[in-house]
N, C-alpha and C positions, 0 to 999 in steps of 0.2 A: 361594777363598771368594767368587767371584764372585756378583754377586747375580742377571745376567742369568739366564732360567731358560727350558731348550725347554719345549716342547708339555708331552711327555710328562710334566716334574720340574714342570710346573702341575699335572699330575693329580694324582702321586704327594699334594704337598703339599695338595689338598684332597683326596684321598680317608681319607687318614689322620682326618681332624677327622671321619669317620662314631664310631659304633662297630663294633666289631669284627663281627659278624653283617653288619653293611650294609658292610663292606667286603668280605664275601664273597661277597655278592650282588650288590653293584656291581661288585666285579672279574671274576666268571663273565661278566658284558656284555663283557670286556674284552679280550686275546688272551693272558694272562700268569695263573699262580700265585698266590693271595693273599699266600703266607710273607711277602714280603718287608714287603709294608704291614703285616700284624702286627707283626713286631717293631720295623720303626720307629715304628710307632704306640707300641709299650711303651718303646721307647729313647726317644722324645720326654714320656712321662710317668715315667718315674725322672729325665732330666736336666733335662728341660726344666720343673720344678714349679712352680717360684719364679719365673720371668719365660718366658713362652711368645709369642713374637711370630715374626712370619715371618721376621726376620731371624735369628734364635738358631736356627729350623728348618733354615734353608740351613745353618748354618754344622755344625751338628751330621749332617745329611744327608749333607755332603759327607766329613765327616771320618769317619762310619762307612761309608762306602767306600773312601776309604783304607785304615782298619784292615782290612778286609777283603781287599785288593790286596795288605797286606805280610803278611797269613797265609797266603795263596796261595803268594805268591812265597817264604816259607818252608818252606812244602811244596814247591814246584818245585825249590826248591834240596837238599830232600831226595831226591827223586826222580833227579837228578842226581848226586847221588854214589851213590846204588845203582848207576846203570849206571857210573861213574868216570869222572864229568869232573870236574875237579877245576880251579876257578874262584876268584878270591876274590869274594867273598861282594858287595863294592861294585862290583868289576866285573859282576859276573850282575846286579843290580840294576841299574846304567847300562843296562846289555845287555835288560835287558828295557824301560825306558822309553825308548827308542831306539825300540822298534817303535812304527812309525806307529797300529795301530789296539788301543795302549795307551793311551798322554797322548797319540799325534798325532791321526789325523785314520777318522775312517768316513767311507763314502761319498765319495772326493776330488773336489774341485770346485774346478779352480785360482783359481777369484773368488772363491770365498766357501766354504772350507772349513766343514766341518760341526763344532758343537764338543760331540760325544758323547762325549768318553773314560769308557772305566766303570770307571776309579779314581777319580773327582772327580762323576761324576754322580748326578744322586740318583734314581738307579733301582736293579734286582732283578740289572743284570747282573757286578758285581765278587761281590754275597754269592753269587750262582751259582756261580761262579767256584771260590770259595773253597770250596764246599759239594763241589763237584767234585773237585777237587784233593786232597785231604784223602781221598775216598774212595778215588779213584785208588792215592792213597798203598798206606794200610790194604789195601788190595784185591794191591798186591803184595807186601805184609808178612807175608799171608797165606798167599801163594804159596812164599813163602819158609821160613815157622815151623810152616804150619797149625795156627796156635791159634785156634779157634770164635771165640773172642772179636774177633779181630780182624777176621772176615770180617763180624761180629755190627753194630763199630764201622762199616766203609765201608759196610757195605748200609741203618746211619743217615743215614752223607752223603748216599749216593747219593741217598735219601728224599726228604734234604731238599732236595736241589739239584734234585730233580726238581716240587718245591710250590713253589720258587721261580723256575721257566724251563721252560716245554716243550721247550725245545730239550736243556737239561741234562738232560732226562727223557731223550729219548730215546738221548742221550749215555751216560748212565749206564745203560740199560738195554744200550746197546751194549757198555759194559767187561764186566760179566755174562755177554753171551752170548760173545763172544770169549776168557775165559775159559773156562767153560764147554767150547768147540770145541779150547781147547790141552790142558784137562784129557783130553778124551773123545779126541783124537789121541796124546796120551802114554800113554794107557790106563792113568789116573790114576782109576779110576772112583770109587774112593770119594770122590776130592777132584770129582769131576762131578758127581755126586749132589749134594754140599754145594751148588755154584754152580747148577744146577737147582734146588737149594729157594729158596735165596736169591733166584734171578731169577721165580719163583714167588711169594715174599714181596712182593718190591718191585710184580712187580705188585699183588698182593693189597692192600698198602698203598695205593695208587695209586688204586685204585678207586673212592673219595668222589669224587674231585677229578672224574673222568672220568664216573660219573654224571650227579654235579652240575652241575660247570665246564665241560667239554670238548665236551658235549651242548649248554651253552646259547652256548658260544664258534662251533662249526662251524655254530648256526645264524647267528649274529650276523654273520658272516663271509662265509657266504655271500651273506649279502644287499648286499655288497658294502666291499670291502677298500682301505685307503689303499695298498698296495705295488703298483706299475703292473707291466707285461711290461718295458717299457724299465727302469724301477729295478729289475726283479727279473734281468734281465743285466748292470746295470752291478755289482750285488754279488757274482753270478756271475765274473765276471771279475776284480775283486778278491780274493774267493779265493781263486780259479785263481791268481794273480801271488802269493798270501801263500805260497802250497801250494810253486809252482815254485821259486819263487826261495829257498828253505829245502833241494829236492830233492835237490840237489849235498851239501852236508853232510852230512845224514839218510842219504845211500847211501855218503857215508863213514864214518857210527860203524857201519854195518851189516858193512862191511871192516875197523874197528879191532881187533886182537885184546887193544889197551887195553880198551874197551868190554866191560862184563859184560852179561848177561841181556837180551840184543839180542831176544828175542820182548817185552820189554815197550816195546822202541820200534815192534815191526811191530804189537803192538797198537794200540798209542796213534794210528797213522797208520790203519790200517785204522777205528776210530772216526769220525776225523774223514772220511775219503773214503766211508762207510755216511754219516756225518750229510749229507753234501752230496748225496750222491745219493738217498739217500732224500727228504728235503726237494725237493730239483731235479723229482724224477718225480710230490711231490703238487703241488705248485708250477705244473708241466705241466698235471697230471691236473685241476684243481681251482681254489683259490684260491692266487696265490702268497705266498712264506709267506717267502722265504732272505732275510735281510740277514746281510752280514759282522760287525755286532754280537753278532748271534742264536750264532754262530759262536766269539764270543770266551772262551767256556771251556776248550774242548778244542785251538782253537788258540793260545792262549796258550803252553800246555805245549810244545806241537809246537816255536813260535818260538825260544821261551826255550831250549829244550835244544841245537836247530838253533845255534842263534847262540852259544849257550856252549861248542858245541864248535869251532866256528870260535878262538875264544879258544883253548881248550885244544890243538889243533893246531896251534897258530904253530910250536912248538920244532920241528917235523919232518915240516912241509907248507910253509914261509915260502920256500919256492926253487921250489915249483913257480908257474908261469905261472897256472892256473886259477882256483890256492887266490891268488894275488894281485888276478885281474882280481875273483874272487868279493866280497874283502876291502874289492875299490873298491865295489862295488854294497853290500853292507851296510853299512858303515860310513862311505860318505861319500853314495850316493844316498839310503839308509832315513832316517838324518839332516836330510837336507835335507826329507825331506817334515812332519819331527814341528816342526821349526824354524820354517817356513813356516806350522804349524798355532800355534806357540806368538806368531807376529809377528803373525798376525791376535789371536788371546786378547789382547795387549798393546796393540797400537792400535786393536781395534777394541770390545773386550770390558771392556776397564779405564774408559773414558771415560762408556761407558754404564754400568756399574754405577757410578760416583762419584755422575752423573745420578740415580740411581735413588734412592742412597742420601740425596742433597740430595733430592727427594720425600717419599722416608717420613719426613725429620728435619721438614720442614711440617707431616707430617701428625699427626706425632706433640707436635707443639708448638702444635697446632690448638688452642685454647682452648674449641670449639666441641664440642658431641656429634654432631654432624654437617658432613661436609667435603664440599667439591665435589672431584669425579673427572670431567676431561672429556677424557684423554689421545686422541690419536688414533689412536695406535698399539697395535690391539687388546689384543697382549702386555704392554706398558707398563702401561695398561687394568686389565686383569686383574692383575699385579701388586702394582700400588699398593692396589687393592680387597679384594687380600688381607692386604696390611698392616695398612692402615684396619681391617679386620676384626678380627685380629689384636691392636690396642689398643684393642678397644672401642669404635668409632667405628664411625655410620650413613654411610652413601654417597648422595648424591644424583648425578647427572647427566642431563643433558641429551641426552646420546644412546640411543639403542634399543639397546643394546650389546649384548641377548644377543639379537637379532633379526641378528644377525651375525658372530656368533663364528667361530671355525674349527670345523671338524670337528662344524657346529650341527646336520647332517644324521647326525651319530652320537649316540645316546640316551644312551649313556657320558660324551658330553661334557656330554650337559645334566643329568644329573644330579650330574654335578661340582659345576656351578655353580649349582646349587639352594642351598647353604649360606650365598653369595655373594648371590643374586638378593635372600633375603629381607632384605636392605641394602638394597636400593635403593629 
């Protein structure tokens, strides 16, 4: 419940106080989906009625990202015993917040880790996630019963995971066509016809957004992009390290004759190595576009299954050498990197939100209808303004603050803080 808040969970947090129309017009400036600000924007007017201030936002923000991680992670673990790994339920849960670029760390930077995780962020990418997952599911429940209906249900998720992340768009569109390719190789045709309409729909559905959104995003982007060539290799290569270091397992449940419906893990891997490379060659081609975030849908799954079946193989893999030296690298280096990210949150994230929270209790005990804001630290800054805002109070200061902002030379960002400016 931290109160510190990046870039991006400042936008989130003013774009919501639009209405709904101008959050779809301000977010098509943006590189993301609208879904997700809809519904937090309706989540923050069912709960938040009766007292709405910026603190009760974070804290409602963060917690419906969580609830979203453990829908997920309820589906993962359904997905998981379809193929038969067979886990307890606390341990798959340890086992997945273990992985670094769940609660640990994006982008690692041994000084100053980055602190994105998207179970606790209040951003689009756990509801992705979950929107994903969920389809994945349905999508091989389908595979399995062929009831319409169910195929009816995951080409919803998919939908909607896809108005929530372009990146899950094209993830989702990916499970679709890789069905589709096992139906049309098993000479399954009437179940190929189904997934051709279905991947037919979804684009069909699709098409507002890409009018609308996609059109005014690849102009906006071109005209130039926060993600450099060196940051678009170092998340390349972090991939690469999530992707490898999972391989060894992943080519052991493909040998398990424990393991059932092993085409749904060559799927699941085939999605993600299409998202990467697809992404990588516009990236090249264009503007670059990969972060290991963007990523954290489809390899969630990939992790979680990898690493649970490391568990479930102990009873009659724990004598070989491999499966031991492997057992040191997950479980005692993957560890260390989420531990490392959780010692920074602790001493570095806890002191400043105490900080922040002694600010807004000033400002809230202000007697005055207007408060001075003269922080120097732009984030801080914009924070506390938001607060202020928040309880009804006018903002004076002294410095030219939005003659300075980050990201002032982005139009996105000044229309952020257009709701803010008329404070001052």
């Amino acid at each position: 419940m931290k109160l510190t808040l990046a870039k991006d969970e400042i936008f989130t947090l003013t774009l919501v106080h639009s209405n709904y129309l101008d959050i779809i017009r301000t977010d098509a400036l943006d590189v993301h989906p609208p879904l997700y600000y809809l519904i937090l924007k309706g989540i923050f007017g069912i709960l938040l009625f009766y007292k709405h201030t910026l603190l009760s936002e974070i804290i409602v923000g963060r917690l419906f990202s969580i609830l979203c991680a453990c829908i997920s992670f309820i589906y993962i673990r359904k997905v998981s015993k379809l193929i038969g790994i067979k886990v307890a339920w606390i341990y798959q849960l340890i086992l997945m917040l273990l992985l670094p670029n769940v609660l640990g760390l994006f982008n690692y930077n041994f000084h100053q880790p980055m602190d994105l995780q998207p179970i606790i962020n209040i951003r689009m990418y756990s509801l992705a996630a979950m929107f994903l997952v969920m389809g994945f599911y349905y999508l091989i429940i389908f595979s399995y019963h062929k009831h319409i209906g169910q195929l009816i249900i995951s080409l919803l998720f998919f939908e909607l995971s896809a108005y929530s992340h372009y990146f899950t768009a094209m993830m989702a569109g990916l499970f679709l066509f890789c069905y589709f390719i096992r139906a049309l190789y098993r000479k399954e045709y009437f179940d190929t016809i189904k997934y051709l309409f279905s991947g037919i729909m979804f684009l069909v559905l699709y098409i507002p957004w890409i009018l609308y959104g996609i059109r005014k995003q690849m102009i906006h982007a071109s005209q130039g992009f926060w993600i450099s060539r060196h940051f678009l290799l170092q998340n390349f290569l972090e991939i690469a390290f999530f992707a490898i270091i999972f391989i060894i397992p992943f080519c052991w449940m493909l040998k398990d004759d424990k393991i059932k419906a092993k085409e749904i893990l060559i799927i699941l891997f085939m999605v993600n190595f299409l998202t990467v490379l697809l992404s990588s060659l516009m990236s090249l081609y264009s503007t670059p576009m990969l972060l290991l975030r963007y990523m954290y849908p489809s390899l969630l799954i990939y992790e979680v299954l990898c690493f649970s079946y490391c568990v479930y193989a102990y009873s009659f893999k724990s004598s070989k050498i491999i499966y031991r030296s492997l057992m040191i690298i997950l479980f005692v280096f993957l560890p260390i990197l989420s531990l490392k990210s959780l010692y920074f949150e602790v001493f570095n994230r806890i002191p400043v939100t105490q900080d922040l929270y002694n600010q807004f209790s000033k400002i809230k005990n202000n007697r005055n209808d207007t408060v001075n804001i003269n922080n120097h630290n732009l984030t801080f800054f914009t924070e506390n303004v938001m607060y202020a805002v928040s309880v009804n109070k006018k903002v004076q200061s002294k410095y030219k603050v939005f003659k300075r902002l980050p990201y002032s030379y982005n139009y996105v960002w000044k229309r952020v803080y257009v709701y803010m400016k008329s404070y001052l």
